[in-house]
C-alpha positions, 0 to 999 in steps of 0.5 A: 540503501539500509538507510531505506529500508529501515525508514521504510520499517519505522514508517510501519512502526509509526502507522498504526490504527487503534482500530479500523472497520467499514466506516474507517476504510470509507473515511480513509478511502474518501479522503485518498480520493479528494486528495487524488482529485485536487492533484489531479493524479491517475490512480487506482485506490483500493482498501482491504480487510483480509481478502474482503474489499472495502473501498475502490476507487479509479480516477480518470486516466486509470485502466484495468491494468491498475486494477491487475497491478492493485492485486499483484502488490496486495498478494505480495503485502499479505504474503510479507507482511511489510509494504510492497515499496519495502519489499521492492528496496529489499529485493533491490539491495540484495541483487536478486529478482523475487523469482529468484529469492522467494520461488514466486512469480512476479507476474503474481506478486508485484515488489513494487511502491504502492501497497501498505498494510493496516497494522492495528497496535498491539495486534498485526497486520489486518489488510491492506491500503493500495495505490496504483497509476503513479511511479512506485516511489510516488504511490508509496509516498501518497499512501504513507503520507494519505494514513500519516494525515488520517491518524493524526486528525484520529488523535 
């Protein structure tokens, strides 16, 4: 389990923007949606700066619940600072619900894969890129995987 979470950590050290604005997030955003569509996968995609949403995007097969569950994991990764799938495997490994380790509600903050912050180098956390409608691990791994192949074309 330490093992986890200090892959998940080094995944935030690795995936950092140089910088992001409204053109990056549509980019990023647009090319997430092309590669949910190819695989034709049902989720929800939704990028944020701060509180101000820059991109949303749900594929067929999605429901207001995803937009509910979007809002849940981007509450918990501003509150943290760190992905929600990091948070989810923390709680885990500790035995302990986030009710019981933070004193908030789960029904307001979801510890569950799919919500990653935008880190700009040198700088810190500045929003968020979430996922919704596939199991936690495989919402977590598109979007660690969807930033992992926009930064690199960026080089």
């Amino acid at each position: 389990m330490e093992e986890i979470l200090k892959n998940l950590l080094e995944e935030e050290q690795e995936l950092q923007f140089t910088r992001f604005n409204e053109t990056t997030a549509w980019q990023l955003g647009t090319q997430m949606v092309e590669h949910a569509m190819r695989e034709n996968l049902p989720v929800t995609i939704d990028i944020r700066r701060g509180e101000h949403q820059l991109f949303h995007y749900s594929m067929p097969g999605t429901s207001l619940d995803n937009d509910e569950w979007v809002k849940r994991k981007v509450r918990l990764v501003n509150r943290f600072g760190h992905s929600s799938f990091y948070m989810g495997q923390m709680l885990k490994h500790k035995g302990k619900r986030i009710e019981e380790s933070y004193l908030i509600s789960e029904s307001e903050y979801a510890a569950h894969g799919g919500c990653f912050p935008i880190i700009i180098k040198e700088t810190g956390m500045i929003g968020t890129v979430t996922v919704s409608g596939l199991p936690q691990e495989e919402d977590h791994r598109f979007v660690v995987q969807s930033i992992r192949e926009f930064l690199a074309k960026e080089k």
